[in-house]
PAGULO-747162 format. One record per residue: residue number from 1; x, y, z of N, C-alpha, C, O in turn. Coordinates in Angstrom, 2 decimals. Example, Ala and Ser with C-alpha at 12.3 -4.5 7.8 and 13.67 -1.06 7.14 Angstrom:
<recs>
+-----+---------+---------+---------+---------+---------+---------+---------+---------+---------+---------+---------+---------+
!   n !    n_px !    n_py !    n_pz !   ca_px !   ca_py !   ca_pz !    c_px !    c_py !    c_pz !    o_px !    o_py !    o_pz !
+-----+---------+---------+---------+---------+---------+---------+---------+---------+---------+---------+---------+---------+
!   1 !   13.19 !   -5.69 !    7.80 !   12.30 !   -4.50 !    7.80 !   13.20 !   -3.30 !    7.80 !   14.24 !   -3.32 !    8.46 !
!   2 !   12.85 !   -2.25 !    7.08 !   13.67 !   -1.06 !    7.14 !   12.90 !    0.03 !    7.87 !   13.41 !    1.14 !    8.04 !
+-----+---------+---------+---------+---------+---------+---------+---------+---------+---------+---------+---------+---------+
</recs>
This chain:
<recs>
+-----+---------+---------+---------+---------+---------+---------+---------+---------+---------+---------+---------+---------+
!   n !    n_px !    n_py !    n_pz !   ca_px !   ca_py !   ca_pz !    c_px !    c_py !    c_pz !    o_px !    o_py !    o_pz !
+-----+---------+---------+---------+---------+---------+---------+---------+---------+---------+---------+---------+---------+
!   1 !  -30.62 !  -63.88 !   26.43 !  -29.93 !  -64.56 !   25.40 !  -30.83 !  -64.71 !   24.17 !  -30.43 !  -64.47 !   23.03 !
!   2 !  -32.04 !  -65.12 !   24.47 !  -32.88 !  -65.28 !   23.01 !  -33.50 !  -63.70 !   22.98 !  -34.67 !  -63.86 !   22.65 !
!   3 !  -33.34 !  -62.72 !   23.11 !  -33.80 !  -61.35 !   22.79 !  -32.21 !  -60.88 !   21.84 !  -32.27 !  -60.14 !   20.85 !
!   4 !  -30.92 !  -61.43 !   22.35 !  -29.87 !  -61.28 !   21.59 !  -29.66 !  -61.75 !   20.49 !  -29.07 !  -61.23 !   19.55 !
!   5 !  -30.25 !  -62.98 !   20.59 !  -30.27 !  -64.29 !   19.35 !  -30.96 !  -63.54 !   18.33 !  -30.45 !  -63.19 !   17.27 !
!   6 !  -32.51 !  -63.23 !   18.82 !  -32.86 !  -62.55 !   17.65 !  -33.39 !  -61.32 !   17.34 !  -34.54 !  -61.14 !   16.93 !
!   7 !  -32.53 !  -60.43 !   17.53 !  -31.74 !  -59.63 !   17.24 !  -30.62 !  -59.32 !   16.22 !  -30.25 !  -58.29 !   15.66 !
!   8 !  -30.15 !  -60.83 !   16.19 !  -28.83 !  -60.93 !   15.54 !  -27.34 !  -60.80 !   16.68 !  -26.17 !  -61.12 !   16.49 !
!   9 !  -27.85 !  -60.34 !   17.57 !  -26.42 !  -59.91 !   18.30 !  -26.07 !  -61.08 !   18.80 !  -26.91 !  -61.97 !   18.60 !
!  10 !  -24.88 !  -61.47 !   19.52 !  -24.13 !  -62.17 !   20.15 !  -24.76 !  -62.21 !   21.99 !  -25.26 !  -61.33 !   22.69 !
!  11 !  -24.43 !  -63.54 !   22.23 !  -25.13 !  -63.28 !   23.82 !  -24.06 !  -62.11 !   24.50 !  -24.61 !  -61.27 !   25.22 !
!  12 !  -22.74 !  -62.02 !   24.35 !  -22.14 !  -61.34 !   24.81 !  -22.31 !  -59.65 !   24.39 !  -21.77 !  -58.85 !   25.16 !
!  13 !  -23.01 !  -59.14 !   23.24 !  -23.69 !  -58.40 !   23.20 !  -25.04 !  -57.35 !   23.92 !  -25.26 !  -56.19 !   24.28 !
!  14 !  -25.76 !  -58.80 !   23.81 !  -27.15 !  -58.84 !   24.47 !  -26.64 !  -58.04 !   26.08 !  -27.08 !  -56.94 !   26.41 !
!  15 !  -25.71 !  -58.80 !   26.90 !  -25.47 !  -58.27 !   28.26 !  -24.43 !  -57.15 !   28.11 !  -24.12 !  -56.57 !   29.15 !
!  16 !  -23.94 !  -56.81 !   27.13 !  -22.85 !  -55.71 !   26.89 !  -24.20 !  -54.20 !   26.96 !  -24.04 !  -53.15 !   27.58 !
!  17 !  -25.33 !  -54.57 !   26.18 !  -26.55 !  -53.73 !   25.97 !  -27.40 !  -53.43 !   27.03 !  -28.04 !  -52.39 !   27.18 !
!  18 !  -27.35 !  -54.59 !   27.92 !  -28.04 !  -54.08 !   29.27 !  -27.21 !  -53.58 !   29.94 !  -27.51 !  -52.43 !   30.28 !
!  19 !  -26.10 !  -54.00 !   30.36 !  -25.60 !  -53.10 !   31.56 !  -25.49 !  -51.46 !   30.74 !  -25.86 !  -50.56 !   31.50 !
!  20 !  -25.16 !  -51.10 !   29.74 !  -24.79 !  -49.99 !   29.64 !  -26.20 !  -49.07 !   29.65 !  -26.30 !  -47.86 !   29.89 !
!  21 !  -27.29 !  -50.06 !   29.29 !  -28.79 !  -49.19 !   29.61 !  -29.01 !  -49.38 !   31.01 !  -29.47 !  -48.39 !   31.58 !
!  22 !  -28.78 !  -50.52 !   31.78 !  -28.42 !  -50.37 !   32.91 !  -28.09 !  -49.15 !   33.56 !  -28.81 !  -48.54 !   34.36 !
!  23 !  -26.90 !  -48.82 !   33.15 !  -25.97 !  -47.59 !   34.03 !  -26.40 !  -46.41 !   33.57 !  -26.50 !  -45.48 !   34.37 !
!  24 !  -26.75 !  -46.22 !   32.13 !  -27.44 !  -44.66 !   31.95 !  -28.48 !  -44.59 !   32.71 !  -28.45 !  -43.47 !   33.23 !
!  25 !  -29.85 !  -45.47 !   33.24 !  -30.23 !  -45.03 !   34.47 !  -29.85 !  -44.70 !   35.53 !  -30.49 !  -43.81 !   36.10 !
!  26 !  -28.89 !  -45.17 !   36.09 !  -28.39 !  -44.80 !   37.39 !  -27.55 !  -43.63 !   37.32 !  -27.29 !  -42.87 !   38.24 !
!  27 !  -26.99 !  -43.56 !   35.56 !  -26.43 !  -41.91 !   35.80 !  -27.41 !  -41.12 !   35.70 !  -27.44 !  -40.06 !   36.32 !
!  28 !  -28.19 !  -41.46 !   35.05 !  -29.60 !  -40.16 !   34.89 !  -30.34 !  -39.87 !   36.08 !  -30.89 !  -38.77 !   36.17 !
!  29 !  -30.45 !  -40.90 !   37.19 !  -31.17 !  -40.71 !   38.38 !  -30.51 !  -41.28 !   39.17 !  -30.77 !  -42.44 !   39.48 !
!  30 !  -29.19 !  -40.41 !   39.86 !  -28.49 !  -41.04 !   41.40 !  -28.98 !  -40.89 !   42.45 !  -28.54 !  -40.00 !   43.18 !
!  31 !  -29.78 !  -41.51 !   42.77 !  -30.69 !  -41.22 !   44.16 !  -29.61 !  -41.27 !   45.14 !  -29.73 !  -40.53 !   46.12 !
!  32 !  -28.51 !  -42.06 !   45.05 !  -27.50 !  -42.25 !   46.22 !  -26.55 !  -40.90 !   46.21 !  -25.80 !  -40.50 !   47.10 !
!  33 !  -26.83 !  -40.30 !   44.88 !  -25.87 !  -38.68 !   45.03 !  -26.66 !  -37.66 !   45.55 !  -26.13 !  -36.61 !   45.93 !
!  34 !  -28.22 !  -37.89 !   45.64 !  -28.45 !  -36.94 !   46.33 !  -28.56 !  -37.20 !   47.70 !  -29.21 !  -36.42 !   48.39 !
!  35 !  -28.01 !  -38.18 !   48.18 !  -27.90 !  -38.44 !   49.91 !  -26.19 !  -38.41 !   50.20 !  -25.72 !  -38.24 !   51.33 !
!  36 !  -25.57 !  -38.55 !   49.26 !  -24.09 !  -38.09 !   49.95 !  -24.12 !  -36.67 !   49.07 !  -22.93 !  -36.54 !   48.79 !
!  37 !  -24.52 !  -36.01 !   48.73 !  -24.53 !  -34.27 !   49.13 !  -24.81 !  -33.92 !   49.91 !  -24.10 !  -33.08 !   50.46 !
!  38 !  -26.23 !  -34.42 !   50.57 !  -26.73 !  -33.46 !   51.37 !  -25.58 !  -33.78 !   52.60 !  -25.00 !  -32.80 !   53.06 !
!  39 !  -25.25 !  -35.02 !   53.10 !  -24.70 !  -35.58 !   53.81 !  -22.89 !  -34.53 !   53.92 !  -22.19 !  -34.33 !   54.91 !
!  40 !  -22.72 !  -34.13 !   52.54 !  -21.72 !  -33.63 !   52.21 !  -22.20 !  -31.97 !   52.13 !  -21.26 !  -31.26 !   51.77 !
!  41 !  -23.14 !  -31.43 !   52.33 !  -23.75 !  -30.25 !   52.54 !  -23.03 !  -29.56 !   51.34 !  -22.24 !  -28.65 !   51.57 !
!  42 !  -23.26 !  -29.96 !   50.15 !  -23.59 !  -29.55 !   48.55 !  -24.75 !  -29.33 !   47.62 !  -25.40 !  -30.27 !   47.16 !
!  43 !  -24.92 !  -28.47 !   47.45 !  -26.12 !  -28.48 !   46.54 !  -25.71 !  -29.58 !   45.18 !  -24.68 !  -29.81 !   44.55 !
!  44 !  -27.11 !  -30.07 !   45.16 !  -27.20 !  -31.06 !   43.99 !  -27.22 !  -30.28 !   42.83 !  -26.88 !  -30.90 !   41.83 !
!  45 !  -27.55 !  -29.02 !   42.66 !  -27.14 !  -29.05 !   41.29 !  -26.04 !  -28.57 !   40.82 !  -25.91 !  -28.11 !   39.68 !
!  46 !  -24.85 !  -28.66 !   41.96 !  -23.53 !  -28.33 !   41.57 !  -22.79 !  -29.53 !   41.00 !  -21.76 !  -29.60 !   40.34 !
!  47 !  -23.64 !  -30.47 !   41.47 !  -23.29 !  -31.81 !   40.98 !  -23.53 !  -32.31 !   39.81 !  -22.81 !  -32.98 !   39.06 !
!  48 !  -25.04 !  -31.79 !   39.66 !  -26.26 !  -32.62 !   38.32 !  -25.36 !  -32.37 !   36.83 !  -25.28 !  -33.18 !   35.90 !
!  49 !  -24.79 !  -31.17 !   36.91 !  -24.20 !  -31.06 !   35.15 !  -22.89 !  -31.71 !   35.43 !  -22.45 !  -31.98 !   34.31 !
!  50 !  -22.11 !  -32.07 !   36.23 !  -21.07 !  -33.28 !   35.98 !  -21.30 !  -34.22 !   35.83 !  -20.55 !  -34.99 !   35.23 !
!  51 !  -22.56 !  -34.59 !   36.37 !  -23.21 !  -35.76 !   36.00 !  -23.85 !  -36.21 !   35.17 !  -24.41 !  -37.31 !   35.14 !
!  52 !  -23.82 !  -35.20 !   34.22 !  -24.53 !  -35.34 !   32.94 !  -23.89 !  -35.66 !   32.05 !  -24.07 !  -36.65 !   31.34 !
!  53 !  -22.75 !  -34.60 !   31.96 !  -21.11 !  -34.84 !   30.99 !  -21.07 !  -35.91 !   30.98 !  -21.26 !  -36.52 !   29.93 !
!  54 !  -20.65 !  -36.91 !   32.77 !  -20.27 !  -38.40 !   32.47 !  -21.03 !  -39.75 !   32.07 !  -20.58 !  -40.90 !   32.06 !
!  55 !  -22.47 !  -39.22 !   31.70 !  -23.52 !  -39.72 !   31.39 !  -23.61 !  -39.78 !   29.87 !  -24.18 !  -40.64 !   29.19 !
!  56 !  -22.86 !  -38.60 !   29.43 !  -23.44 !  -38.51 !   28.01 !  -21.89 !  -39.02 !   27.37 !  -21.89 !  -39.32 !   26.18 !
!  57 !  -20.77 !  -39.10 !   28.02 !  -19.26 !  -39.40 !   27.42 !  -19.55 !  -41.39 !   27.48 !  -19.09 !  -42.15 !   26.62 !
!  58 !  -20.29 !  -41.81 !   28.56 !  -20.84 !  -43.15 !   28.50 !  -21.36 !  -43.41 !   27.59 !  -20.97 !  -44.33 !   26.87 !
!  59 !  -22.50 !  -42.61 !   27.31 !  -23.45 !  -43.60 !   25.96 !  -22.63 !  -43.17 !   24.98 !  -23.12 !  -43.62 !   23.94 !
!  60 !  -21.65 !  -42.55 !   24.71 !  -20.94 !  -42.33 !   23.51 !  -19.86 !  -43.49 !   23.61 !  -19.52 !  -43.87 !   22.49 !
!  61 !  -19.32 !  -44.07 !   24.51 !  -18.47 !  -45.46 !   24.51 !  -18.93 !  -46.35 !   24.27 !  -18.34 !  -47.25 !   23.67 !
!  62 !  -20.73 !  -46.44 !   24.84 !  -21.28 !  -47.23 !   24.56 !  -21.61 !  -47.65 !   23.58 !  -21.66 !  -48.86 !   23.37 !
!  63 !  -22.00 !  -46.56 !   22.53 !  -22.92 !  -46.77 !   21.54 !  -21.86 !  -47.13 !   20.51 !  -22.23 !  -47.65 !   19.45 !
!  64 !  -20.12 !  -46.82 !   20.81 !  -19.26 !  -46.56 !   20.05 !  -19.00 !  -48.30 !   20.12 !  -19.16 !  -48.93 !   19.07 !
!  65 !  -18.63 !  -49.01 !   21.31 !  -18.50 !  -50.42 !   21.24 !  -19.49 !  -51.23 !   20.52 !  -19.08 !  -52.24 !   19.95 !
!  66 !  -20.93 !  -50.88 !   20.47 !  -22.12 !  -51.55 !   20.08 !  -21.75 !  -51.28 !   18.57 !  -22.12 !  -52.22 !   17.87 !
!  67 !  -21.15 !  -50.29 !   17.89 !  -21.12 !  -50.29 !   16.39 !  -19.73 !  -50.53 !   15.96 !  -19.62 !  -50.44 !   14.73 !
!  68 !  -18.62 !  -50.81 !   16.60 !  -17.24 !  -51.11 !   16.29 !  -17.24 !  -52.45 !   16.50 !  -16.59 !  -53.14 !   15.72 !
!  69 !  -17.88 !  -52.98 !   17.43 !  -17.47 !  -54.42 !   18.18 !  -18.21 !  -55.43 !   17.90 !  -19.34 !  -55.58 !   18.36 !
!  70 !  -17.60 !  -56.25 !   17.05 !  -18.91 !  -57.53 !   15.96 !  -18.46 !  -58.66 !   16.63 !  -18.93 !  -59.77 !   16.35 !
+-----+---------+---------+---------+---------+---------+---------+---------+---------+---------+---------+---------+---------+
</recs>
């Protein structure tokens, strides 16, 4: 809340900013997708570039709410 404060942003901001840096880690590194592939006997990198798309269509919502949403 006081890293939002001053900042200028709103507290509801401040946690709008972590979770979404939040989640681009976990899309950038799914440790849990590479155990239900193997589990699912898929190669991971049939996976890795879908997972990138929905990684990179995120920070574009994201970044799109952070500059639309006052």
């Amino acid at each position: 809340m006081s890293s939002a404060n001053a900042l200028g942003a709103t507290p509801q901001q401040g946690l709008l900013a972590l979770g979404v840096g939040d989640q681009m880690g976990n899309l950038l590194a799914p440790f849990w997708v590479v155990v239900a592939a193997g589990i699912a006997r898929i190669d991971f990198r049939e996976i890795f570039g879908h997972l990138l798309v929905f990684a990179m269509l995120w920070f574009v919502v994201g970044v799109s709410i952070f500059t639309f949403v006052k």
